[in-house]
Short mmCIF file of the C-alpha atoms (twelve columns), coordinates in Angstrom:
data_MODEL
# 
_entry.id   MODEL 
# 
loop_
_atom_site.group_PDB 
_atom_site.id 
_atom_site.type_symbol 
_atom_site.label_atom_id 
_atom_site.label_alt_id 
_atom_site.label_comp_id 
_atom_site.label_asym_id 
_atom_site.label_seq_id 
_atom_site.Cartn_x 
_atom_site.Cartn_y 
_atom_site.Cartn_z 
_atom_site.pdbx_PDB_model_num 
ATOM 1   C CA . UNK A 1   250.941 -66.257 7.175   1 
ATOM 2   C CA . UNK A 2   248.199 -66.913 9.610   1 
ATOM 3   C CA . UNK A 3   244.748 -68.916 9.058   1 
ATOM 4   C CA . UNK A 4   241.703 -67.512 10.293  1 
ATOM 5   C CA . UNK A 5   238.288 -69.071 10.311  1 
ATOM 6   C CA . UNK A 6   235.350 -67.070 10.856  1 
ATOM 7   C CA . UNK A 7   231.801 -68.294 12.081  1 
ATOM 8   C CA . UNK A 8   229.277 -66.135 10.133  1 
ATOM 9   C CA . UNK A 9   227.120 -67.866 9.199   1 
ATOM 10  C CA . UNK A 10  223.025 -67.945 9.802   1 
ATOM 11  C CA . UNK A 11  221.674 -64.557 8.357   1 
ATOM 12  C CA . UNK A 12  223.424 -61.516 6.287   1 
ATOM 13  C CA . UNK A 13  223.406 -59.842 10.020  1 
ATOM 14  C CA . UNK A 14  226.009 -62.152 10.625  1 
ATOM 15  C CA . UNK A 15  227.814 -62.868 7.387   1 
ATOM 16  C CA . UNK A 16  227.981 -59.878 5.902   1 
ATOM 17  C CA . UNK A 17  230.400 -57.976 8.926   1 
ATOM 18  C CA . UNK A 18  232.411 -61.305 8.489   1 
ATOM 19  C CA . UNK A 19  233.123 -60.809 4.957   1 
ATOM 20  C CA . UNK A 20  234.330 -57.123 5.680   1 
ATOM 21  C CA . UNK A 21  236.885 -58.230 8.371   1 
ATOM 22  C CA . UNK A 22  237.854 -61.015 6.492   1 
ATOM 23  C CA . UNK A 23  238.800 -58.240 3.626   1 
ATOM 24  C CA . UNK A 24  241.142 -56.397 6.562   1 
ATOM 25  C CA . UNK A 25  242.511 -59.734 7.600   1 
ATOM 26  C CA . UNK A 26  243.954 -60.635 4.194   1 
ATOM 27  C CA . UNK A 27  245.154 -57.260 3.451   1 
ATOM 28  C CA . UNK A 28  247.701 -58.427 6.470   1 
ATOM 29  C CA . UNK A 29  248.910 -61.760 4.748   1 
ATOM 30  C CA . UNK A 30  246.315 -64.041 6.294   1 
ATOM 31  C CA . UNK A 31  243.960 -66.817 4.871   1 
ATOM 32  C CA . UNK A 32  240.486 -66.817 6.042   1 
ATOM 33  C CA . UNK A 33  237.774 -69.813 5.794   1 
ATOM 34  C CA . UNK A 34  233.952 -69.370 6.120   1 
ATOM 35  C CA . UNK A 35  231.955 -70.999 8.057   1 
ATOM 36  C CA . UNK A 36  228.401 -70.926 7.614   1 
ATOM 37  C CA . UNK A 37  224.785 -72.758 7.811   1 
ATOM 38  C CA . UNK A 38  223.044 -74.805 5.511   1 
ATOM 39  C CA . UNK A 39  220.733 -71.775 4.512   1 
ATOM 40  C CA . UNK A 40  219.956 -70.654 0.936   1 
ATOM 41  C CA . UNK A 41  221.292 -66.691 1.895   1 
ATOM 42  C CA . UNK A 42  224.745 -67.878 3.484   1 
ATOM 43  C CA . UNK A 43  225.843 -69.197 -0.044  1 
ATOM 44  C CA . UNK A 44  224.230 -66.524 -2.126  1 
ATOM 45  C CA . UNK A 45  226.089 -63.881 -0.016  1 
ATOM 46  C CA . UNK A 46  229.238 -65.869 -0.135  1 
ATOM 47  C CA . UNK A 47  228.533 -66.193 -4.101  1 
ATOM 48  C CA . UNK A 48  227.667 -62.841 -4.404  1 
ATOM 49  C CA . UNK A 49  231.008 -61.650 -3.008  1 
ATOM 50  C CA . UNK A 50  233.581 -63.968 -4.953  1 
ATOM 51  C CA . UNK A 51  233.864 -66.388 -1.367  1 
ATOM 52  C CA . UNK A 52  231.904 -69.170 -2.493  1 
ATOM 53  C CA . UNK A 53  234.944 -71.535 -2.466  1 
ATOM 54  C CA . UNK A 54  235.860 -70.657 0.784   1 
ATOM 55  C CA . UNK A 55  232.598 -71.706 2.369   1 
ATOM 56  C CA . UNK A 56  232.516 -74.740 4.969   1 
ATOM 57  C CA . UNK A 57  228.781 -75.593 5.966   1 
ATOM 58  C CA . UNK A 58  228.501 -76.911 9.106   1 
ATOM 59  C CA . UNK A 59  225.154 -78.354 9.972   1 
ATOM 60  C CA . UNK A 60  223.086 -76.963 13.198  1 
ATOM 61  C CA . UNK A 61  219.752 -75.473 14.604  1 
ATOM 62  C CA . UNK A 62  219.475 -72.768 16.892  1 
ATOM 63  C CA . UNK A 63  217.752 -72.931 20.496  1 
ATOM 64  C CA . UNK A 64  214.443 -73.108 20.245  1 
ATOM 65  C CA . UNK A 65  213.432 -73.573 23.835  1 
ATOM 66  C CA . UNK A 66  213.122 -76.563 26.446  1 
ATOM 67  C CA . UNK A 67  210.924 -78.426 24.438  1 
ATOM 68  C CA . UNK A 68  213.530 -78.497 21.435  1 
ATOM 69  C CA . UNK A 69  216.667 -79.610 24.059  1 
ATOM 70  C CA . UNK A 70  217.239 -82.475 22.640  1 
ATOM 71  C CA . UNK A 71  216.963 -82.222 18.829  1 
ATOM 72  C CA . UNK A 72  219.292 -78.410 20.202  1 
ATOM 73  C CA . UNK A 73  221.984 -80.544 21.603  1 
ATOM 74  C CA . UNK A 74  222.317 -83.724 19.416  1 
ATOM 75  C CA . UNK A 75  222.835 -80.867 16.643  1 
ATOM 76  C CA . UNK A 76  225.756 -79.051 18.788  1 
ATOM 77  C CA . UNK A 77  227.562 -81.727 19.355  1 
ATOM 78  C CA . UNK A 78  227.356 -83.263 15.703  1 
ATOM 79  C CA . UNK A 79  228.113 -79.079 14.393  1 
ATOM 80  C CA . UNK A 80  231.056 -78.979 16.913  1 
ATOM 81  C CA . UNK A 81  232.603 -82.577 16.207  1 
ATOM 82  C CA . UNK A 82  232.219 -81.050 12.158  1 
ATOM 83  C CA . UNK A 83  233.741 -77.736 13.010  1 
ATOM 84  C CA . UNK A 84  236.480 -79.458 14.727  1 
ATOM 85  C CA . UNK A 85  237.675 -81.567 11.663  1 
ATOM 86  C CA . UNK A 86  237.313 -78.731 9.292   1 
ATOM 87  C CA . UNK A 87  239.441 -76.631 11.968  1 
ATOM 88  C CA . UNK A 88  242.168 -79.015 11.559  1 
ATOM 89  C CA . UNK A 89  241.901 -79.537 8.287   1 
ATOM 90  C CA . UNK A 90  242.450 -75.823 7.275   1 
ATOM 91  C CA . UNK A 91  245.054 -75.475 9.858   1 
ATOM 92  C CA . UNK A 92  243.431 -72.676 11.642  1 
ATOM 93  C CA . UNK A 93  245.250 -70.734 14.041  1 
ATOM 94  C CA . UNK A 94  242.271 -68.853 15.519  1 
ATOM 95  C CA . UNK A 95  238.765 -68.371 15.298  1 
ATOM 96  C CA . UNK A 96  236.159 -65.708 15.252  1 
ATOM 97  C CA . UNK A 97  232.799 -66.142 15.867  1 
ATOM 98  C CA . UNK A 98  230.316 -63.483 14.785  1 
ATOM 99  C CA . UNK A 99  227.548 -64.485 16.456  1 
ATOM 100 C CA . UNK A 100 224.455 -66.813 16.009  1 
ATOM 101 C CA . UNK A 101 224.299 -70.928 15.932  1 
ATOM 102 C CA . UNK A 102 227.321 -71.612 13.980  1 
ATOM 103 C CA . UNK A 103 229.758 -69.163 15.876  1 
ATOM 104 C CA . UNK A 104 228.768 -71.455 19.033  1 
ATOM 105 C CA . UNK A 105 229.592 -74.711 17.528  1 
ATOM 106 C CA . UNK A 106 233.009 -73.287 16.037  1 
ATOM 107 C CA . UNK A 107 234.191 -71.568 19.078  1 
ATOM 108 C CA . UNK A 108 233.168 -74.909 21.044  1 
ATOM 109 C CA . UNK A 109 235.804 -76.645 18.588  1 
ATOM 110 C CA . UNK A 110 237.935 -74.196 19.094  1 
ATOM 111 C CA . UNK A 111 237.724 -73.951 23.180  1 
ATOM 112 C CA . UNK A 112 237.817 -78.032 22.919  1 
ATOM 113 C CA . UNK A 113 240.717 -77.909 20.435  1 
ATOM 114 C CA . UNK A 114 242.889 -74.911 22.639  1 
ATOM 115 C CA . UNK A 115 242.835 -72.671 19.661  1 
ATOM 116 C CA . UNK A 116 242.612 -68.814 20.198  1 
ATOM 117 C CA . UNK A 117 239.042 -67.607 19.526  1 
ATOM 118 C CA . UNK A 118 237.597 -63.976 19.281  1 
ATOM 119 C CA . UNK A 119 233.661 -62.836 19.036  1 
ATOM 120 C CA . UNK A 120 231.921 -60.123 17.668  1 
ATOM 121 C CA . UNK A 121 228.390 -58.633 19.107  1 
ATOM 122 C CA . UNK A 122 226.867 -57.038 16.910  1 
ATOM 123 C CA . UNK A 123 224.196 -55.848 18.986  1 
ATOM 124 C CA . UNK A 124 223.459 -53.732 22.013  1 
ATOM 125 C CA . UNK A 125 221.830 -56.562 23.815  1 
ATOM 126 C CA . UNK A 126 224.226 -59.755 23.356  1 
ATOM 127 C CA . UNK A 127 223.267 -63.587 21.828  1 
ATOM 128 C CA . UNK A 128 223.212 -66.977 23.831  1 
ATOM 129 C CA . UNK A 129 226.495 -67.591 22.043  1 
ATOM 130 C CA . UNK A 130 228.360 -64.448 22.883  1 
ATOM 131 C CA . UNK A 131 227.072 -64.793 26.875  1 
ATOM 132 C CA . UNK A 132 228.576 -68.574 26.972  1 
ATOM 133 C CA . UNK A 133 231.951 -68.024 25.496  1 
ATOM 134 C CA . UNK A 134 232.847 -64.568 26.328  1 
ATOM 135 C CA . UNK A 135 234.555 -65.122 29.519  1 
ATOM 136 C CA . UNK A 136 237.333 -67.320 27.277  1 
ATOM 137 C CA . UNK A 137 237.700 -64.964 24.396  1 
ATOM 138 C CA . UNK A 138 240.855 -63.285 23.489  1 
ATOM 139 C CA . UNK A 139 238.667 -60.384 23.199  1 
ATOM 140 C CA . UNK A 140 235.178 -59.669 22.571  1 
ATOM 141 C CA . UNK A 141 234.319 -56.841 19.955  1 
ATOM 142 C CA . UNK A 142 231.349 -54.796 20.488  1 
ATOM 143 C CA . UNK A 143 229.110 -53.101 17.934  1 
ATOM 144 C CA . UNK A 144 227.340 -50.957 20.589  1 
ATOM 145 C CA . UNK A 145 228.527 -49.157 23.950  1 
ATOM 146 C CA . UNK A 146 225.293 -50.723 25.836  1 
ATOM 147 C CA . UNK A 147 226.271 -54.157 25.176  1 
ATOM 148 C CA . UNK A 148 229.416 -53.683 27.626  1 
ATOM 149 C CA . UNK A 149 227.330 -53.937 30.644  1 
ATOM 150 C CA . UNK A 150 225.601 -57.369 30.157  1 
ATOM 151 C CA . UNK A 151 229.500 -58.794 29.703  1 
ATOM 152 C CA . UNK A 152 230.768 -58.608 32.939  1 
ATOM 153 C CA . UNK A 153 234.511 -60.446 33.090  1 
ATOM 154 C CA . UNK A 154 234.705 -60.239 29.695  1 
ATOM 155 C CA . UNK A 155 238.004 -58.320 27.835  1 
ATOM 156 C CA . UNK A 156 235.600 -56.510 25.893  1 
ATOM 157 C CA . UNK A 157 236.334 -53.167 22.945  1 
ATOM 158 C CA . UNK A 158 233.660 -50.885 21.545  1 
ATOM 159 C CA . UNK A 159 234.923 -51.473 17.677  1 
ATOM 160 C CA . UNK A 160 231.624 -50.679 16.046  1 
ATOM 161 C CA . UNK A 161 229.980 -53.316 13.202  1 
ATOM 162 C CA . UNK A 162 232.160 -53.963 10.535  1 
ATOM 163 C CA . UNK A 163 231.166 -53.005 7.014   1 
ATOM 164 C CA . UNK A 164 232.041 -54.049 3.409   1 
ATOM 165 C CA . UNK A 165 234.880 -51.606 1.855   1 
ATOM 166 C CA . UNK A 166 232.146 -51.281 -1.612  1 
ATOM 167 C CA . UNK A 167 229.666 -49.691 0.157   1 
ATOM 168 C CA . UNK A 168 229.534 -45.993 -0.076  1 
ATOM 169 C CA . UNK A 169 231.570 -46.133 -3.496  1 
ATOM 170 C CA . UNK A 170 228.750 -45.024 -5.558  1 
ATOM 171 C CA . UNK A 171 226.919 -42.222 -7.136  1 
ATOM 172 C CA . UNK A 172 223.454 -41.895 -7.016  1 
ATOM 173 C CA . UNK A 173 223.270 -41.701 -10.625 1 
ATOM 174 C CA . UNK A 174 225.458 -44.672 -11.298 1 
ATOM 175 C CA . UNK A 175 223.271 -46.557 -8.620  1 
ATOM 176 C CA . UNK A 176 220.026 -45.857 -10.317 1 
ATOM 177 C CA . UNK A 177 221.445 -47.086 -13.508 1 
ATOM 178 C CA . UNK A 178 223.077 -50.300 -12.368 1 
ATOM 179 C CA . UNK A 179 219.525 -50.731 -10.784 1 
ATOM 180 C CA . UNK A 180 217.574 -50.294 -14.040 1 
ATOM 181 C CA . UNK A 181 215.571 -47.299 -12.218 1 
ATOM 182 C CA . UNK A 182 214.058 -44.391 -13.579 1 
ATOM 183 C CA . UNK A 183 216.395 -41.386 -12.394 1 
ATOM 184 C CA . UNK A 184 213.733 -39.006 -12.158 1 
ATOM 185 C CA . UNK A 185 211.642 -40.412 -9.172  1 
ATOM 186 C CA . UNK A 186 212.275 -40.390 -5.592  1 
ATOM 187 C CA . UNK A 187 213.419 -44.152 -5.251  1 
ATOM 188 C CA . UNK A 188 212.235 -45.857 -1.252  1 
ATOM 189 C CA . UNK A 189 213.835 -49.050 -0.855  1 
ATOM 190 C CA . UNK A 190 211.896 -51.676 1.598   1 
ATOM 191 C CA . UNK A 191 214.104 -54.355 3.071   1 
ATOM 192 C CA . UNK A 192 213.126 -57.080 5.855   1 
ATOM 193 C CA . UNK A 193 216.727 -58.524 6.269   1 
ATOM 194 C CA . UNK A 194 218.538 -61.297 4.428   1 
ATOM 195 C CA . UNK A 195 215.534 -63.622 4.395   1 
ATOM 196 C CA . UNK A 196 212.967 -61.156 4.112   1 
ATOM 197 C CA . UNK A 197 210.510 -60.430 6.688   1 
ATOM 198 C CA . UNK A 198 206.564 -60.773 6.672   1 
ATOM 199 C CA . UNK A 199 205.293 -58.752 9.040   1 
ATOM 200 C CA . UNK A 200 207.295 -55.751 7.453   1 
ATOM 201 C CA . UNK A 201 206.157 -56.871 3.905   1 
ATOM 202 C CA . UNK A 202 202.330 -57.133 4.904   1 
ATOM 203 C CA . UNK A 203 202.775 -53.392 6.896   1 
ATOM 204 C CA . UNK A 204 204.034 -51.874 3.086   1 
ATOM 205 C CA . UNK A 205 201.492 -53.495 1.395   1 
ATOM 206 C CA . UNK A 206 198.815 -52.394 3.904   1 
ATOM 207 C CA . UNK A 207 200.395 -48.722 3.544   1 
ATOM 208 C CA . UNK A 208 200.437 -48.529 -0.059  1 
ATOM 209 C CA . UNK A 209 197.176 -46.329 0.301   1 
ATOM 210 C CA . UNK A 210 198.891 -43.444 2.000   1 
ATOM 211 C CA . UNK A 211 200.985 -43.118 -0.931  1 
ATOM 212 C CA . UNK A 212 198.844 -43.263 -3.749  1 
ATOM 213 C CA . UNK A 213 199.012 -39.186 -3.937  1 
ATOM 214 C CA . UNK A 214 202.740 -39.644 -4.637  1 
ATOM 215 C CA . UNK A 215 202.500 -42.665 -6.632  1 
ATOM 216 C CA . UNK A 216 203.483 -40.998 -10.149 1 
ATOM 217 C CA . UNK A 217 206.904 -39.374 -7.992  1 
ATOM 218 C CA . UNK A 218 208.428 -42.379 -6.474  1 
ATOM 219 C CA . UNK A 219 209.608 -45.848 -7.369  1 
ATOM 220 C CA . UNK A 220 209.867 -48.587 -4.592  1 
ATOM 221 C CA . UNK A 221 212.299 -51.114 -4.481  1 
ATOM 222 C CA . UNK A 222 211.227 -54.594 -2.157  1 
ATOM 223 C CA . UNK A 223 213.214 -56.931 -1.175  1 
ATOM 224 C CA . UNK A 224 210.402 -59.529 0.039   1 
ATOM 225 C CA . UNK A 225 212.732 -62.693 0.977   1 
ATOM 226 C CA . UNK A 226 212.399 -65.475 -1.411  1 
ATOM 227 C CA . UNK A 227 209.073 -67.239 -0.059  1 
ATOM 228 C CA . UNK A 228 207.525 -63.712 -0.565  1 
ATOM 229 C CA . UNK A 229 208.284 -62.312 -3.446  1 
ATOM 230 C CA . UNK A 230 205.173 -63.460 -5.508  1 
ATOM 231 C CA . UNK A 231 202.845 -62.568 -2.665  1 
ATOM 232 C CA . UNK A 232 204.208 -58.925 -2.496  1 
ATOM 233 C CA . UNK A 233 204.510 -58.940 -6.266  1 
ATOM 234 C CA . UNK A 234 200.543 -59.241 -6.159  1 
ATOM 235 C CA . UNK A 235 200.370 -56.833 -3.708  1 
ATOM 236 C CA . UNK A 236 201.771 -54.025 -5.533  1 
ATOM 237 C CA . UNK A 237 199.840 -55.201 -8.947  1 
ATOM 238 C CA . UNK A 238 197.035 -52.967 -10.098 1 
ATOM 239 C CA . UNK A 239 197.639 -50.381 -8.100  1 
ATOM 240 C CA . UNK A 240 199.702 -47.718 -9.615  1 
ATOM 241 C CA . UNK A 241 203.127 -48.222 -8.228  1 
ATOM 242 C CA . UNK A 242 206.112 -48.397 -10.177 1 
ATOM 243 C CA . UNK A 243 207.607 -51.777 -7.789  1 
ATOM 244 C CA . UNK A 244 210.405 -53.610 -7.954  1 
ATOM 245 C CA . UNK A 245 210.363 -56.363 -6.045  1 
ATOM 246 C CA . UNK A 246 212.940 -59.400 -5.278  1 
ATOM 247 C CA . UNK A 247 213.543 -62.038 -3.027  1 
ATOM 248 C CA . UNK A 248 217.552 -61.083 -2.313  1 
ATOM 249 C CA . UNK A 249 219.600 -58.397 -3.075  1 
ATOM 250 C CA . UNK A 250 223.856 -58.696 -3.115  1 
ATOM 251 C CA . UNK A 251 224.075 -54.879 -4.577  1 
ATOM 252 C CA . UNK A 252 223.022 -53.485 -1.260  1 
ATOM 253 C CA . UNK A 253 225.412 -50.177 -1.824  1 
ATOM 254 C CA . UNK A 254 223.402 -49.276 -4.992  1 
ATOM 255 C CA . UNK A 255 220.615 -49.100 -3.100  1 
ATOM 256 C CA . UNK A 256 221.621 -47.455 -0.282  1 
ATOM 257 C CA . UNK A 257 223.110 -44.973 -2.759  1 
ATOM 258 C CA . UNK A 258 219.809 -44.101 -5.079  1 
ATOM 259 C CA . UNK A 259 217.356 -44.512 -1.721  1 
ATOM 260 C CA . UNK A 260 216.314 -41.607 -0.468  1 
ATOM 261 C CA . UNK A 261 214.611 -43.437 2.369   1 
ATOM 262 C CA . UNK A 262 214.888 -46.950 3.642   1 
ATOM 263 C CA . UNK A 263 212.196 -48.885 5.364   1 
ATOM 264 C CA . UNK A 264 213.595 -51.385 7.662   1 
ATOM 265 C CA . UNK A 265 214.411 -53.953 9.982   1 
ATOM 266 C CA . UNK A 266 217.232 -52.281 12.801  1 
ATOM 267 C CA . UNK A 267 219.329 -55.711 12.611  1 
ATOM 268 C CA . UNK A 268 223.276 -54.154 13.331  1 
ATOM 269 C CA . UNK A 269 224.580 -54.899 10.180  1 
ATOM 270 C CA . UNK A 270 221.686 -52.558 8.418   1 
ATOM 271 C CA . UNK A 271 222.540 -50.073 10.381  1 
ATOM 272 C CA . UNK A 272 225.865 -50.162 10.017  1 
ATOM 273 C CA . UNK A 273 225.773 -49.734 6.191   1 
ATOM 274 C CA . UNK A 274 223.106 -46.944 6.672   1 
ATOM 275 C CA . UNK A 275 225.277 -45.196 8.215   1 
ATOM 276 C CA . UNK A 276 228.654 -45.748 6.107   1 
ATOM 277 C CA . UNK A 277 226.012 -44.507 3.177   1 
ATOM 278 C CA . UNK A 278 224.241 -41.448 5.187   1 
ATOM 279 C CA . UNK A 279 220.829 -42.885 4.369   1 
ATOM 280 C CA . UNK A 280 217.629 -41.541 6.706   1 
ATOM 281 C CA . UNK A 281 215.398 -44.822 7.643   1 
ATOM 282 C CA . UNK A 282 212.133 -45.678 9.071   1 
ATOM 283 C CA . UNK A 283 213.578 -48.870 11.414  1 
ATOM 284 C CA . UNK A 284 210.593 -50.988 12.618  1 
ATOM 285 C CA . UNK A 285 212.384 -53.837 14.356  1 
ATOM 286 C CA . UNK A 286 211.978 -57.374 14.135  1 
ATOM 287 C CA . UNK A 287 209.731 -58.355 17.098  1 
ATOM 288 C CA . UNK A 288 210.877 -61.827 17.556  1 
ATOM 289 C CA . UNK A 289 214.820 -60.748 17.603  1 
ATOM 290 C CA . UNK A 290 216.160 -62.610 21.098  1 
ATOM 291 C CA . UNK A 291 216.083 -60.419 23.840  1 
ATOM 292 C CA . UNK A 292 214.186 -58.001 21.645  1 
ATOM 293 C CA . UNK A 293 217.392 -56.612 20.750  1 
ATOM 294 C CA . UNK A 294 216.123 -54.987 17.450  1 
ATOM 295 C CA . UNK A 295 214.779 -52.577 19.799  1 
ATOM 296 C CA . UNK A 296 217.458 -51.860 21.465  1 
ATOM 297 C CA . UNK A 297 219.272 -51.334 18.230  1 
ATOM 298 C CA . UNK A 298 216.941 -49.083 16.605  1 
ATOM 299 C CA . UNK A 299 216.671 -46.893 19.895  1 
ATOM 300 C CA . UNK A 300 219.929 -45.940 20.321  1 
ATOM 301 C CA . UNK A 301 220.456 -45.136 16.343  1 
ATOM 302 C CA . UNK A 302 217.345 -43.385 16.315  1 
ATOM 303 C CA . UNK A 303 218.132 -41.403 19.941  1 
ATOM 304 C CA . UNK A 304 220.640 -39.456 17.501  1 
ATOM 305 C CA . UNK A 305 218.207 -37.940 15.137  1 
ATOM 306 C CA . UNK A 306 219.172 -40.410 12.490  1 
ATOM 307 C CA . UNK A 307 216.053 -42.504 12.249  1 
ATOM 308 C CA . UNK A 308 212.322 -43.182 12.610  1 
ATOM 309 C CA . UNK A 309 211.444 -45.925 14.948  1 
ATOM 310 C CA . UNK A 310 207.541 -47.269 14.995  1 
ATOM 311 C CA . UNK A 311 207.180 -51.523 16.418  1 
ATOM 312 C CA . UNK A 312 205.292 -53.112 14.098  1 
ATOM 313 C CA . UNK A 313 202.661 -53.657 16.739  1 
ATOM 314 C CA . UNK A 314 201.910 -50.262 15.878  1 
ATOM 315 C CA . UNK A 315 201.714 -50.962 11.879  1 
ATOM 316 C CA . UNK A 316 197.730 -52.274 11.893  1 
ATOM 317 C CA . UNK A 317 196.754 -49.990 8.910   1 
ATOM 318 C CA . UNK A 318 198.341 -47.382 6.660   1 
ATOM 319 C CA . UNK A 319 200.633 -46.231 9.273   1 
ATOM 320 C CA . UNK A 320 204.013 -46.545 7.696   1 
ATOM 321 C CA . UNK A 321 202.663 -45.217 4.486   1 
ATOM 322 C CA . UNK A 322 201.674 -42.087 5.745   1 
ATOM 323 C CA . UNK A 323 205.290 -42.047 7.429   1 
ATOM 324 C CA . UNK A 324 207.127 -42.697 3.924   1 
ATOM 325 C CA . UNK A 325 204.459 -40.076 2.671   1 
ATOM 326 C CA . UNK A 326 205.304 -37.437 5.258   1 
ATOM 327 C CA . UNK A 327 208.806 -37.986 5.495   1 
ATOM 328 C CA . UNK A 328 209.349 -37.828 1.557   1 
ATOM 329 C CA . UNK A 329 207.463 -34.020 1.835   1 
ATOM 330 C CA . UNK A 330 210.235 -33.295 4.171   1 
ATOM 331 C CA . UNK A 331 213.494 -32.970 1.996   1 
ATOM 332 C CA . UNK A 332 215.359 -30.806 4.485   1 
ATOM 333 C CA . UNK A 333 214.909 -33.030 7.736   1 
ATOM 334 C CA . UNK A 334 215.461 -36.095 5.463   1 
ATOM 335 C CA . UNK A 335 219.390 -34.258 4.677   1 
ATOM 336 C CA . UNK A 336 219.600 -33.615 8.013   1 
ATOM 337 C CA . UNK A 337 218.590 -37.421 9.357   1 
ATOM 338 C CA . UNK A 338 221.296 -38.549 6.297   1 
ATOM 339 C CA . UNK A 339 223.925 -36.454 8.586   1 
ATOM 340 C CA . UNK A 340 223.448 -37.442 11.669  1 
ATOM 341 C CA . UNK A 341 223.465 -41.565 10.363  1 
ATOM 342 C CA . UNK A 342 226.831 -40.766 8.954   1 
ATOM 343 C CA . UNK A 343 228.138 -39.421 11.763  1 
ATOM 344 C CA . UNK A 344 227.268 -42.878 13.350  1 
ATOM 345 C CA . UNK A 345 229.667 -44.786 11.259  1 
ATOM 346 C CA . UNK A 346 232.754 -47.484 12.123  1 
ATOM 347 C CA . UNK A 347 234.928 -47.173 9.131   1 
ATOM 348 C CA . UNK A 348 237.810 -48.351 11.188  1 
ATOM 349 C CA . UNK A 349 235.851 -51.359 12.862  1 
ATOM 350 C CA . UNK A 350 237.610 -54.170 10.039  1 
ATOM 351 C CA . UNK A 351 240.737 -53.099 11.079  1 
ATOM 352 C CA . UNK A 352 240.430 -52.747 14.830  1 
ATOM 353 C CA . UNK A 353 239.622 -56.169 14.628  1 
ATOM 354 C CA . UNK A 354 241.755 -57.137 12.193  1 
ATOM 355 C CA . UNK A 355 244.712 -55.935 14.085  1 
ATOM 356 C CA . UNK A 356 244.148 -57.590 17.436  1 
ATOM 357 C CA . UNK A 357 243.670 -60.895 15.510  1 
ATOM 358 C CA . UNK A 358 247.148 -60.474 13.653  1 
ATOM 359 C CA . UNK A 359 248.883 -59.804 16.497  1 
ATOM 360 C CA . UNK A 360 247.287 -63.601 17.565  1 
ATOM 361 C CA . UNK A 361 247.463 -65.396 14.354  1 
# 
């Protein structure tokens, strides 16, 4: 039996593809130990999925520019001195680090301690972290085919993003129950990412009036973030929607099962699990994402039919109402976007990776 620490921590992007190859890792005989940030959503998710005493919180900020150096690397060097201990104290005899603040500090440890380490990119343009320390990976797993090129010298394998094994379990009946939904509308499901996202939420809101035709046919389902959800609450008040709206959601396949159209961010993990579940989308990515990669994302799901794409640069009035509007009218290219997402899917990425870390641990 091997021991296996994974760095996942930092957003649901990140934690939630760390959690499915943990799955495939134990199914081989191996423990596994979370690492993960001080944030609200990293225990949640961990909570939410039965992990929560296998969580190790290691404390550190992300790069916020020159002007943040120094608070940046008094933090790295106090996360990797913390990852280090922890590293010895679970006996680890590898690491993988699936991206963002904490998967630096980890693999540090790990290159410091001369431990075996692995990463996972999620995205088609790469992190900080994955450019640093992918030149001394065992092997660096890629969620997109365009990410290959910005990793030159770099053993490198297109695996896809890993996804929980729940997901695309469901009925849509089932789904709409466990949700407390009313079966006979046309459910759209809004969600800005694991902590929410305010320029989406404000573009909904701001939308709302495209949709009041089809007001008394659908039911929307928001997930806000937590510092939103009474904002967007207020939003939807008064106005003839039948809104659900929370802060976090850990029965993602539910939803993805009773939508029949998502509105959302095009982190890799969300589109990953909309395409396990065949779900069309609207993807307006995250404009802030480093090295705009959100864009980069959402263009090369979208280039397959499989998705909408509009920057939210673009969102200054109703616009992505009358979207939602137009594409709920539209039943037959809504199948057919469904199709094509599904065709996009990595069921096999857990154990791609799971296997070349066996063979290591």
């Amino acid at each position: 039996m091997g021991h296996l620490a994974i760095a996942c921590g930092g957003t649901g992007g990140h934690l939630f593809p760390g959690l499915a190859v943990a799955e495939a890792v134990r199914r081989r005989g191996h423990e596994v130990c979370f690492f993960i940030s001080n944030k609200q959503v990293d225990h949640r998710a961990l909570s939410g999925a039965g992990e929560a005493s296998h969580g190790v919180e290691i404390p550190a900020v992300g790069w916020s520019g020159v002007w943040g150096a120094g608070r940046f690397g008094w933090s790295l060097v106090s996360a990797v001195r913390k990852a280090g201990v922890e590293l010895k104290k679970f006996k680890a005899g590898g690491v993988l680090g699936m991206g963002g603040f904490v998967s630096g500090a980890a693999v540090g440890a790990a290159r410091l301690g001369r431990l075996p380490y692995f990463l996972h990119e999620s995205n088609a343009i790469p992190g900080r972290a994955t450019r640093w320390l992918s030149r001394g990976a065992e092997k660096v797993f890629l969620g997109f085919e365009e990410c290959r090129s910005h990793l030159d010298g770099a053993k490198v394998e297109v695996t896809g993003t890993p996804v929980r094994a729940r997901l695309g379990g469901i009925g849509k009946e089932e789904a709409l129950k466990r949700l407390g939904l009313h079966p006979g509308r046309h459910l759209v499901a809004v969600v800005g990412g694991s902590q929410g996202a305010r320029g989406l939420n404000e573009a909904m809101l701001r939308g709302l009036g495209a949709l009041e035709s089809q007001a008394q046919m659908i039911q929307i389902l928001h997930v806000a973030g937590e510092a939103q959800v009474e904002k967007v609450r207020k939003g939807y008040a008064g106005r003839g929607f039948h809104a659900v709206v929370v802060g976090f959601c850990d029965e993602m396949e539910a939803v993805y099962a009773a939508a029949e159209l998502v509105v959302s961010r095009s982190g890799a993990g969300t589109l990953a699990e909309l395409a396990i579940c065949g779900v069309p989308a609207i993807l307006v990515p995250f404009p802030a994402a480093a090295g705009n990669h959100q864009v980069a994302n959402a263009k090369a799901y979208s280039q397959a039919g499989a998705a909408e794409v509009i920057e939210e640069k673009y969102l200054v009035g109703t616009e992505l109402g009358q979207r939602i509007a137009r594409l709920l009218m539209e039943k037959t290219r809504r199948d057919r976007m469904g199709q094509l997402a599904h065709e996009k899917q990595s069921l096999a990425a857990s154990e791609k990776i799971a296997e070349a870390i066996d063979h290591v641990l």
